[in-house]
N, C-alpha and C positions, 0 to 999 in steps of 0.2 A: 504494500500500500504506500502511498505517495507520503513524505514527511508534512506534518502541515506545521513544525517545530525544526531549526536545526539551529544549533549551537556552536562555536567553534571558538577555540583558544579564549574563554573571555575570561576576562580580569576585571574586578571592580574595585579600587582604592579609593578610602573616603580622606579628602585632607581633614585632618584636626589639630588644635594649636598645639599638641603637648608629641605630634608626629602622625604620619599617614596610618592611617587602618588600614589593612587588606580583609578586606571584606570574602572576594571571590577569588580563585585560582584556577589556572587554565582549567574552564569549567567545559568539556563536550558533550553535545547530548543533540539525539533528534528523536522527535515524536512520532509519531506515525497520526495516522487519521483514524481517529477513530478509538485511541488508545487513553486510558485512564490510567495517571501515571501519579505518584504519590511522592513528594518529594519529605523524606524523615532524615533526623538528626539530631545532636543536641541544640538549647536552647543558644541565640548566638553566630549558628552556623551558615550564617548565610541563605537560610530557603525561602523566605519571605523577600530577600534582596534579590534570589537571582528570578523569582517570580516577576518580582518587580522590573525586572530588567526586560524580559518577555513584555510586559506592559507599556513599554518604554516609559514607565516611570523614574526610571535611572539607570544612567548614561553610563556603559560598559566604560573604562580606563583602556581596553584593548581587546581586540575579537571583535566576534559579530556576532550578535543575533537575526534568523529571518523568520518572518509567521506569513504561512502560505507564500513563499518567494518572496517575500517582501523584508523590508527593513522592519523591525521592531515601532519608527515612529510611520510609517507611510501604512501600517497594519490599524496602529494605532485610529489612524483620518481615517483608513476606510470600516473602522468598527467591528475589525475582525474577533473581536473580542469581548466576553463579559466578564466583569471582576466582581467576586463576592468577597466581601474584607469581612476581617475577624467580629466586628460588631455590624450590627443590621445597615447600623448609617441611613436612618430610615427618617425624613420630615416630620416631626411628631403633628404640624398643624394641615399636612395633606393626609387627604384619605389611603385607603389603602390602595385602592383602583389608580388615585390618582399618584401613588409614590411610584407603582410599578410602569405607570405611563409614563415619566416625566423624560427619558430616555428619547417615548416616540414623539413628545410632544417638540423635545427641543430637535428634532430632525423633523418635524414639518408634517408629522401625519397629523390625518384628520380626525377632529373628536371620536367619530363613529368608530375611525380604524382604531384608537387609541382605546378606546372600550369594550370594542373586540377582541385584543389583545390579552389586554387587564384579564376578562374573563375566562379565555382560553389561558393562557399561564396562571392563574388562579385553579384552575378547573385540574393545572398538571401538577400543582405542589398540595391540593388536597384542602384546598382553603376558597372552595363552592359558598357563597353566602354569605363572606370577609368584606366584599367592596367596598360598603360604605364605614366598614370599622376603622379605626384611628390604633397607630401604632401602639400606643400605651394602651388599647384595651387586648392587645396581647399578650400572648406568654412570649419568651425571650425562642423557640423556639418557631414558634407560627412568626413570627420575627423574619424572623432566619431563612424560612422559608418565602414569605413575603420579598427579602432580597434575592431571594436567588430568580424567583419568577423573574422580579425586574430584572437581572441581569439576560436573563433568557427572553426579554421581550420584542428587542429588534432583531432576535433571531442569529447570533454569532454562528462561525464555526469553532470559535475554543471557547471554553470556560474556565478562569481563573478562580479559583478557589482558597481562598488565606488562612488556614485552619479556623472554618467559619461554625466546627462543633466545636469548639474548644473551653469556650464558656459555661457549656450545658450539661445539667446533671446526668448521667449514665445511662438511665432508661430513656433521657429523651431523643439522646445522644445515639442510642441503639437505634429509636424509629427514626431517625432520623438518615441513619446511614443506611436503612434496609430503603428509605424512601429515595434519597439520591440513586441507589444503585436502579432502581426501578425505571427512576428519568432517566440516567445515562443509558436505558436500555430500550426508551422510546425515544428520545432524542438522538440518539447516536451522534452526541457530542465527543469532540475531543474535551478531555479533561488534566487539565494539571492540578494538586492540590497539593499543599503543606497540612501536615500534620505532626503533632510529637506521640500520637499513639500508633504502637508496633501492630494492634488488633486490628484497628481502622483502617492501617496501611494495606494492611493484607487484606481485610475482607473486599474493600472497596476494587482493592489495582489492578489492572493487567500488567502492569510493571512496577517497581518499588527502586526507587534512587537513593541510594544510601548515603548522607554526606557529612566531611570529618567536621572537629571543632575548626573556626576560622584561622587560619581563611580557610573558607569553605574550598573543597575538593569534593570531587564524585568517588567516594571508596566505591561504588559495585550498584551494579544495575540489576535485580535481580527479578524473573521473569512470576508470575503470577498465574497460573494456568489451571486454576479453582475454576469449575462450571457457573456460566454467566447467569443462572438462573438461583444463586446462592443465597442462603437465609441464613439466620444467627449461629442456627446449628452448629454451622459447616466450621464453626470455630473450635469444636470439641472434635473435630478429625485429624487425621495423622497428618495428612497432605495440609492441613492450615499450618500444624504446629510444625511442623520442618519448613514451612516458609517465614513464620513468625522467628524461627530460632535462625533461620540464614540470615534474617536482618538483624536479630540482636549481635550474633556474631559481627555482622560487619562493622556493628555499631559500635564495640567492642574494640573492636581490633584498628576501629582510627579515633577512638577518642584517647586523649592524653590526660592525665589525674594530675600532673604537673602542673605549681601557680594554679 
């Protein structure tokens, strides 16, 4: 399948007054289409940075990034992409309909299409009957979901994801990943996502990106080939738990307990 992700040689240095941070290090990686990819590591490690770099929210030091052939910012104008960040980031004085529009609204569609949408990506995250509610009469998890629909509203071909369970307690956390797996399974998104859980990593990825303490590096790419139709269960099998322990190995074997 065609890359709709390719990485090469990138480096991220941040200046700061007391000396430069290296953030990232010759970081390589290509995604495939279609592919659900987990970027795990310790806290630190760069995987929110080099997301963000994907985002062209910040500007590689050296390399390249392209999304669907394109540069990182020319991906960026043509909207190749949705970001879901760690908190909902959600207008508390627009409605719900009108937080997940506001994406179509500042690109020009029309109320009708903009409320079509609303309801249709409403109708895909499970929140039928939400429209006119206001973000604080939700739980932090319809939330969550709430953003993700908007990110899915002008219809991208990737999805950025910022370890956007991270916040949420265990069980909601649970429906919550049986529910993405479901969209990624009718959407046939590309997905990238940050997380620090080794269970999420796995239940969620077709692929799992191991990376060391910073600068960040890619220790091990490592493949995920659990049946796409997989429920909580599938976490109590042999085949989950020797992929959960390949990543804590890797995890392992590039963090430093040093300082």
């Amino acid at each position: 399948m065609a890359n709709i992700i390719e990485i090469a040689g990138l480096e991220l240095v941040f200046p700061a007054a007391d000396g430069p941070v290296h953030a990232l290090s010759d970081i390589n990686l290509n995604v495939e289409q279609g592919e659900f990819i987990s970027l795990i590591g310790p806290s630190g490690c760069g995987k929110t940075t080099l997301m963000r770099a994907v985002a062209d929210l910040e500007k590689p030091t050296s390399g390249s990034v392209q999304v669907r052939g394109m540069s990182a910012s020319e991906a960026r104008q043509q909207r190749s992409y949705g970001y879901v960040f760690q908190a909902p980031a959600l207008y508390p004085w627009r409605t719900v309909e009108k937080n997940i529009s506001l994406p179509l609204e500042i690109m020009g569609f029309s109320p009708a299409q903009r409320q079509e949408r609303a309801k249709q990506y409403l109708a895909l995250v499970n929140l039928e009957g939400f429209e006119k509610k206001y973000p604080w009469q939700l739980s932090g998890g319809m939330q969550q979901r709430v953003s993700i629909a908007r990110a899915l509203s002008f219809e991208p071909d990737l999805l950025l994801m910022d370890e956007p369970f991270g916040a949420l307690d265990e069980i909601t956390r649970d429906y919550l990943n049986e529910q993405l797996l479901r969209l990624w399974e009718q959407t046939q998104k590309t997905v990238m996502f940050v997380t620090h859980s080794i269970s999420e990593a796995v239940f969620l990825s077709t692929k799992i990106v191991v990376m060391s303490p910073r600068p960040g590096r890619i220790i091990d790419v490592i493949d995920c080939d659990l049946p796409k139709d997989r429920t909580l269960d599938i976490r109590e099998s042999p085949e989950f738990l020797h992929i959960a322990q390949q990543v804590r190995q890797g995890l392992k074997s590039g963090h430093s307990y040093d300082g």
